[in-house]
N, C-alpha and C positions, 0 to 999 in steps of 0.2 A: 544850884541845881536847875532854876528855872531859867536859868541863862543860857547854860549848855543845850536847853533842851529849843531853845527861842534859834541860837546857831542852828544845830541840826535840821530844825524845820527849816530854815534860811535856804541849808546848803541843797536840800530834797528838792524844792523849789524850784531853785538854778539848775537843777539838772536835769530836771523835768523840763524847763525850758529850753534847753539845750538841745535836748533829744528830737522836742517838738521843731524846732528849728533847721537840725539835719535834716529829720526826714523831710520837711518841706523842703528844704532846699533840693536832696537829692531826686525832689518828685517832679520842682522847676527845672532840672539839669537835663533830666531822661536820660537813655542808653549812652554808654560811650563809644562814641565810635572809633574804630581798627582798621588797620587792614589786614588781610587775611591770605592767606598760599595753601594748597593742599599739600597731606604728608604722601612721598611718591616713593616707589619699589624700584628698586634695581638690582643687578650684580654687581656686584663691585671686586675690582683685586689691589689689594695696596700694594704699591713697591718695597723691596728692601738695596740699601745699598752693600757693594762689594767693591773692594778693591782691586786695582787692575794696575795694568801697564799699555801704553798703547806699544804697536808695534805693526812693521810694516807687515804687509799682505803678501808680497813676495821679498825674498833677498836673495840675491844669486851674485855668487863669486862665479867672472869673467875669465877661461883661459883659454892658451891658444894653442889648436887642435893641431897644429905641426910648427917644428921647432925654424928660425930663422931669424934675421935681427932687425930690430922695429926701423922702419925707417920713417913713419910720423907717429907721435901718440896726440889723439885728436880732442881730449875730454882734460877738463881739470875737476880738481874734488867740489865737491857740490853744485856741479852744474847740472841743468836739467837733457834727459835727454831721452830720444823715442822710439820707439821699436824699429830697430834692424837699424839704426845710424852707428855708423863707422867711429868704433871706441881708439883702434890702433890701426898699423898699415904694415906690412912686413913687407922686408925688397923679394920682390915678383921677378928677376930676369931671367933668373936660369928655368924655371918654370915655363915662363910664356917661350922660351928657346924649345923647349919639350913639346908644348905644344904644337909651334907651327911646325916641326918635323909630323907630329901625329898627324896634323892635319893632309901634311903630303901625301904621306903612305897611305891616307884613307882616299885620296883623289885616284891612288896609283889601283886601289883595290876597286874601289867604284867605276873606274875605267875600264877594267879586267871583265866585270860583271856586265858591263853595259856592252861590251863588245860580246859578249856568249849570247846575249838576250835579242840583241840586234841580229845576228845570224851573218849568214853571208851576204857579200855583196853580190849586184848587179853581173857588172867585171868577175868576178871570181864564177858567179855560175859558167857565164859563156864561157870562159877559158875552161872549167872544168867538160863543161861539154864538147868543148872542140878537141879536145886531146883523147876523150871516150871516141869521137868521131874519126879524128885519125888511126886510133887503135884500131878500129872497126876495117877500115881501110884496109891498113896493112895485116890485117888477120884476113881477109879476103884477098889478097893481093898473093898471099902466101899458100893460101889455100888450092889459088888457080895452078901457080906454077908446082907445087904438089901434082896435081890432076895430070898438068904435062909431062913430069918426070916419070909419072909413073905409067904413061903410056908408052914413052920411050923405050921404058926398062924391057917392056910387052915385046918391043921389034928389037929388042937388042942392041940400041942406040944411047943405052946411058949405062954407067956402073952404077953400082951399089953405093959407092961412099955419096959420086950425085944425090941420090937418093934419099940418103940419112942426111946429108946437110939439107938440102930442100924440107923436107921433113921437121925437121930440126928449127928452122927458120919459120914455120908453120906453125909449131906447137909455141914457139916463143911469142910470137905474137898475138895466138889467141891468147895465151895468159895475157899478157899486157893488154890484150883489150877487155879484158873483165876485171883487171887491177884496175884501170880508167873510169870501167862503168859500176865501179863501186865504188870510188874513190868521188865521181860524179853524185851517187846515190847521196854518199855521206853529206855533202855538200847540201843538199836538197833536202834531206834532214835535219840539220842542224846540229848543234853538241847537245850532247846527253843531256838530262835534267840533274843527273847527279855534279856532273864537272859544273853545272848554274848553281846547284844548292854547296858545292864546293867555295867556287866565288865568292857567293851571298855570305856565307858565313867569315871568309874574312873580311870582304866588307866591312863587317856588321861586329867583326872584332877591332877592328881600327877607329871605328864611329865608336865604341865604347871605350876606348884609348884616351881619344881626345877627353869623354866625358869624365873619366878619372883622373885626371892630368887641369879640366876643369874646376873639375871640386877640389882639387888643392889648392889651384889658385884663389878660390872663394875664400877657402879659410885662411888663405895669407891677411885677410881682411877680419877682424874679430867687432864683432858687431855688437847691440845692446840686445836680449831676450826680450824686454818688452819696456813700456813707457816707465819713465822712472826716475830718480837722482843718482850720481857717482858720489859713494859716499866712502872711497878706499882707491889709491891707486898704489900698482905694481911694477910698474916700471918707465923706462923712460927712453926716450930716440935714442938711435944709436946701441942699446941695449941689445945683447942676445940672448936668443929666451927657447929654451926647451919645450918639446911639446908636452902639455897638460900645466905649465907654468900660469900661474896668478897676471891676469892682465890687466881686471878693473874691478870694484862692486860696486852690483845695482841695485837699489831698492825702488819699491814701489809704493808710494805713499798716498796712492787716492784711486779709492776706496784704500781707507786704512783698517785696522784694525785696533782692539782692546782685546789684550787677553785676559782672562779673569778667572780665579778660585773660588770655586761654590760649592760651601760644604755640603757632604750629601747628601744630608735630609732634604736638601733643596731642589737637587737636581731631578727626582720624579715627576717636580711640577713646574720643570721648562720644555718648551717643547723649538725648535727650528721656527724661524721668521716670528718669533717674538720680539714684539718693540720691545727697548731699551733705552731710557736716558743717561747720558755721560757727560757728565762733569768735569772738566781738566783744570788741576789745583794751579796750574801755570796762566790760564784764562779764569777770570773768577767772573761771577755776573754772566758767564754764558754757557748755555743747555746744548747741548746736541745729540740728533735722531740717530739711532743707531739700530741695528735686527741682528739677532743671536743667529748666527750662520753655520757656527758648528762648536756641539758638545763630544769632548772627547769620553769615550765610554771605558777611559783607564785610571782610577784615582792613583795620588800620592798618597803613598805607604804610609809615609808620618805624622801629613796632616791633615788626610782623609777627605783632600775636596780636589775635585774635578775642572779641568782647564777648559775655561768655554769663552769661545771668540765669536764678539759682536762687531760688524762691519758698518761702518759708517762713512759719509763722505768727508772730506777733506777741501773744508773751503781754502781759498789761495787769497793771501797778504797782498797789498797795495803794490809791491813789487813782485809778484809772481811767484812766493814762493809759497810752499803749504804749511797753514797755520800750525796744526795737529804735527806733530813728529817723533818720531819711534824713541821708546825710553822715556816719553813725560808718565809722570804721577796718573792715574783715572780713579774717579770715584764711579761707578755703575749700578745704574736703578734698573733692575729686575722684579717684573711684578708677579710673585712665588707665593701673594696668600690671596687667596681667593675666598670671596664672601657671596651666596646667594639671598635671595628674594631681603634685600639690606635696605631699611625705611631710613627717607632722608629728610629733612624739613631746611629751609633757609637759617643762616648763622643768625639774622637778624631777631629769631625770633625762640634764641636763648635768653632767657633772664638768668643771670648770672649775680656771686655773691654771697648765695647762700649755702649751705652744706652741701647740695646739689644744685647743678642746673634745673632750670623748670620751664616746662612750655605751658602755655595755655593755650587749653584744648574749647573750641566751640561746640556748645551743644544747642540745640534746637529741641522746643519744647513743640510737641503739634497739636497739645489743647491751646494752651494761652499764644501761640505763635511766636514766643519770644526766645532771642537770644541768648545765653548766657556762658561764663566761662567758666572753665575748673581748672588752676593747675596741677601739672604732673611734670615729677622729677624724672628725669631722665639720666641716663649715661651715655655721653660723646664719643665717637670713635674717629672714624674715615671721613675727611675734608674735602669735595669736590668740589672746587672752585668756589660759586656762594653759600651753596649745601655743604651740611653733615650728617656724618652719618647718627642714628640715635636709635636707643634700646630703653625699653618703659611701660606704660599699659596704653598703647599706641595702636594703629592701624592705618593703614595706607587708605588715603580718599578726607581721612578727616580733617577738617579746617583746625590750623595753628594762627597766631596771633604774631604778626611780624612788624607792624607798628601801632604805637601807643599799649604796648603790657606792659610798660614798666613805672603805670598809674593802675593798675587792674588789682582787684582781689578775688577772691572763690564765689562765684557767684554772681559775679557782675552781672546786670544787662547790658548787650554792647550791640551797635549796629556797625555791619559788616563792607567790606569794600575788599574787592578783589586787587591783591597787589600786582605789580608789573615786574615780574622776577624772571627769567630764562630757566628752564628748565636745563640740565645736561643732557648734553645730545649721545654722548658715548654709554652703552651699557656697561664697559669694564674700564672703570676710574684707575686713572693711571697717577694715583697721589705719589704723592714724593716722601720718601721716609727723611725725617733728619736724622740720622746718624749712622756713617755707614757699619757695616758689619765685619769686623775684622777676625774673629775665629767664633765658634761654634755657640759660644755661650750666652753673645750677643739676643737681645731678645728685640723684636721690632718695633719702628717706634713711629706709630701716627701723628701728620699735621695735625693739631688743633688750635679751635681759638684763642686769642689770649682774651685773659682775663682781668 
């Protein structure tokens, strides 16, 4: 008994010494020192993926607006090619034959016109004058010998029939000289305005002759609607081909697009010119920018999600051709959940391990002026690049501990140093979900750290 009791005190002893020895030593260590980042407020929205398809922007099947037989076809299938360049050629002769006839008959109408508008000549006045002048003459000429016969008649020196012939010769000639001096007048006036508006208008029906007989021969020429690739051909030289007949397809593949099914609890909270990340399972390792350009506001009956196309560009391969191409696989990040006033602290300054994460939190004493920590468990959500996002008994401004906590216990003394961390510059975090969303029951899934 007095053995066990000689051990016991032994062990008291030693442990008493011990104790004394910690604390001294923690008294020689002083504070530990950390560094330190403040906890910051944001908005945030995390992505969800959705499956898609790309597909071109435009496709337009090529035909040709009158019927005749190709005499080049100038494209082959997947060649690249640009607004209004000549896809095919159709023989033109009997056309351009149509033409220069039109072209005559409008020279012939134009000429008709320009002479009404021109008036009379020079030549043509005088002569109209000079033959009113000789009218005038011989209506005076006639007039006199009148005057003589009829004095005759007076002494009984002429008959009667003398009379009516002189007479007669009289009245003929003043008509003719007033048929002259109207006939002058007209002259001096010119033609009517209506026999001009007469003219003009065939004119002006011949000039629109040619321009119909134009446009057909345009269309003998079938051309591409806008920049693009031949990705279908219809026919071939020598070929004859009906009008409305298939001649080429065009697509357009830059700006491309993704089409995409979003079910519609989703679709209230997309709106037009919303970024987009897209994923093409044919390219791995690369991201591309895309903006939702158009939600269509009609769902699918059966599987209750909405067709919504994001537009992106269309980088071009080492040979000229566009990487992106209609009919590949797309994964598409939509950012559909929105999070407000969302506290974020650096990943660095997760301790990790235990039932929960834990930060330590700085508190500042303002009697004793000393530092100390505490930690608090948190739960992890949204990853912004070095940031996460975290929910706990937290506050935005308060100092976290981002190197050296993971020597710290409750209470420490610690002296502080401001870490060099970049804050995020975007108010709405465009995290990346990993997994995309293939129908409704799909639940979202946030980056976080590993552990």
């Amino acid at each position: 008994m007095q053995v066990s009791w000689t051990r016991f005190s032994a062990l008291l002893v030693c442990l008493a010494t011990m104790l004394f020895w910690s604390s001294t030593v923690s008294a020689q260590m002083g504070p530990v020192k950390v560094t330190v980042a403040e906890i910051i407020e944001r908005d945030l929205a995390s992505g969800r993926a959705f499956v898609g398809t790309v597909e071109a922007r435009r496709h337009s099947s090529v035909g040709s607006a009158v019927s005749g037989r190709v005499e080049q076809f100038l494209v082959n299938e997947g060649e690249a090619v640009t607004k209004d360049q000549p896809l095919a050629k159709l023989k033109t002769r009997n056309i351009e034959i149509q033409i220069a006839a039109a072209k005559a008959e409008f020279q012939l109408r134009q000429h008709e016109l320009d002479e009404l508008n021109n008036g009379a000549r020079k030549e043509e006045l005088l002569e109209s004058e000079a033959r009113m002048k000789a009218a005038d003459a011989a209506k005076r000429l006639a007039a006199a010998k009148l005057l003589r016969v009829q004095g005759l008649i007076e002494r009984s020196a002429a008959t009667r029939e003398e009379i009516e012939d002189v007479s007669g010769v009289s009245e003929t000639a003043t008509a003719m000289h007033l048929a002259a001096k109207a006939a002058h007048d007209l002259v001096i006036a010119g033609p009517r305005k209506e026999k001009i508006a007469q003219a003009q208008a065939r004119a002006d029906a011949a000039k629109e002759e040619i321009n119909r007989l134009e446009d057909i021969l345009d269309k003998h020429t079938i051309k591409s609607p806008f920049d693009g690739y031949v990705v279908a051909e219809h026919t071939e030289e020598g070929q004859w081909i009906e009008s409305g007949r298939l001649v080429a397809e065009i697509v357009e593949v830059n700006p491309i697009e993704v089409r995409v099914a979003v079910q519609e609890s989703y679709v209230p909270r997309l709106s037009l010119k919303m970024p987009a990340k897209v994923d093409i399972e044919a390219i791995p390792g690369q991201t591309f920018d895309g903006t939702v350009t158009a939600i269509v506001p009609k769902a699918d009956e059966k599987s209750r999600t909405f067709p919504v196309r994001v537009t992106l560009k269309n980088p071009q391969q080492a040979d000229g051709t566009p990487l992106l191409k209609p009919g590949m696989f797309a994964k598409v990040e939509l950012l559909v959940d929105q999070k407000s006033h969302v506290l974020l602290v650096p990943k660095d300054s997760l301790v990790l391990g235990g039932p929960k994460p834990v930060i330590y939190v700085v508190a500042f004493d303002d009697k004793t002026k000393v530092k100390t920590v505490r930690p608090v468990p948190v739960q992890i959500g949204i990853s912004l690049n070095s940031w996460i996002e975290v929910t706990g008994d937290l506050k935005a401004g308060q100092e976290v501990v981002v190197e050296g906590n993971e020597r710290l216990r409750a209470g420490a003394e610690v002296k502080t140093e401001a870490a060099k961390i970049r804050q995020p510059n975007p108010t709405v975090s465009k995290a990346r979900a990993t997994k995309p969303v293939a129908s409704s029951s799909d639940a979202p899934s946030a980056t976080r750290p590993a552990e």
